[in-house]
ZAMARNU-42989 format. One record per residue (C-alpha): x, y, z. Coordinates in steps of 0.02 Angstrom, whole numbers, plus 50000, padded with zeros to 5 digits. Layout:
<rs>
XYZ...
</rs>
This chain:
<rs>
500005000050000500545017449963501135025650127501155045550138502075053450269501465068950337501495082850466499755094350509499995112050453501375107850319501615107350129500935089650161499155095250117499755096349936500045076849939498615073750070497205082049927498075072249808498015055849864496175062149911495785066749763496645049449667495325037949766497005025149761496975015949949498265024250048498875024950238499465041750304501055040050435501025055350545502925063350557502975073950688504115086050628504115095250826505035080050874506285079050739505515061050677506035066650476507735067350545507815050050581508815037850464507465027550418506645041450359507965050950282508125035250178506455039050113506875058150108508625062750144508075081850162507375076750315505625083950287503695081050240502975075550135503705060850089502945044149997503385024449996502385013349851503274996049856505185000049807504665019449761505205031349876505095049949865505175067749941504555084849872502695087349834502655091649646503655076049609502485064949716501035073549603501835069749458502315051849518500455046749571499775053649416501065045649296501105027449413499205027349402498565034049264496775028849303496665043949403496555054049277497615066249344498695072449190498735069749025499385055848956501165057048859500555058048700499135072248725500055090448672499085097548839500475087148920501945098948903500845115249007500515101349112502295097849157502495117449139500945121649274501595107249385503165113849417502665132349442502375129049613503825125149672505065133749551504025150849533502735155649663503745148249817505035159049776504175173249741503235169649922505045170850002505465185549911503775195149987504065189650153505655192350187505635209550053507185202449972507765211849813508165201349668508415206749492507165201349382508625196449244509485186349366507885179249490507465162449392505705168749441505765184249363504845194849510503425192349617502315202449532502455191049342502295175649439500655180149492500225191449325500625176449246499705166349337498085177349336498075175649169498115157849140496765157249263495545167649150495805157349031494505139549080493865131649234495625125249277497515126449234497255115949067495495121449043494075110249062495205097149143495635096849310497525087649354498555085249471499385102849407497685110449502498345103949656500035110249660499395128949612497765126449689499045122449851499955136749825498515149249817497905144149951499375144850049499915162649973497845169749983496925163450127498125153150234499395170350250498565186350163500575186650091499735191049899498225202049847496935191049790496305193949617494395189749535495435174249449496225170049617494625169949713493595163049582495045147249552495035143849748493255144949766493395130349619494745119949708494095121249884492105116149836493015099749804492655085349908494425079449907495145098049958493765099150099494445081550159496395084850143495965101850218495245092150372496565078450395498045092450370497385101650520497835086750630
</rs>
């Protein structure tokens, strides 16, 4: 059985609404990161960053939530959670799923901590064309790809949420609001969103 490890009030919820979402049986093994557990060397054998989420299917072991995404999408493709290799919506798929974590995490450290990076040399750009960009590709369906939802949903969908209700760190936006108001009317969101608050 797939095994998720997780932490309440972490990135974990990306993985949590995932494997909510997939339907695929699962059992979720609680880290407590207050105690240091991810530090341990069983677990840094899973994830040798030391930190949640982390996931274990047979001889598959992984860290980093985009890449479980894309692992549980791509492993089991009757989730329907991305297109499938030969569909041309495939490459904004791979594009959208790594956004997250290569564009609006950055730009989230670079608001919080009001760092000043040069656009030309930020692999970002700046804050504010990660989330122009972002509003609009949101105008553009009902999700990321359009009438599809994927597991690319629930990486931005994640970060949204994170960067717009969780923290108030970015102005929300009629695309923003409108997205999240899409993502969390989702019965898999409303049950990760449940489980991640311990």
């Amino acid at each position: 059985m797939i095994q998720l490890y997780w932490s309440p009030r972490s990135r974990s919820f990306t993985t949590i609404w995932l494997m909510e979402e997939s339907g695929l049986p699962y059992e979720r093994v609680l880290t407590d990161i207050t105690t240091g557990a991810q530090k341990a060397p069983e677990f840094l054998k899973i994830n040798p960053m030391g930190k949640v989420p982390a996931l274990k299917d047979g001889e598959a072991a992984l860290g980093e939530a985009a890449a479980i995404c894309a692992y549980i999408a791509d492993r089991y493709p009757e989730t329907r959670l991305a297109p499938p290799p030969t569909d041309p919506k495939r490459a904004r798929y791979l594009q959208w799923l790594f956004f997250s974590p290569s564009c609006i995490e950055p730009a989230l450290i670079q608001i919080f901590t009001k760092l000043e990076v040069p656009p030309s040399t930020a692999a970002w750009g700046s804050a504010t064309q990660v989330f122009d960009v972002l509003d609009a590709a949101l105008t553009e369906g009902t999700w990321i790809l359009g009438d599809d939802f994927s597991a690319a949903d629930i990486v931005i969908g994640s970060g949204l949420n994170f960067a717009i209700r969780l923290f108030n760190m970015v102005p929300s936006r009629p695309s923003f609001d409108a997205y999240l108001a899409r993502c969390t009317a989702r019965p898999a969101f409303q049950r990760a969103e449940n489980i991640a608050a311990g």
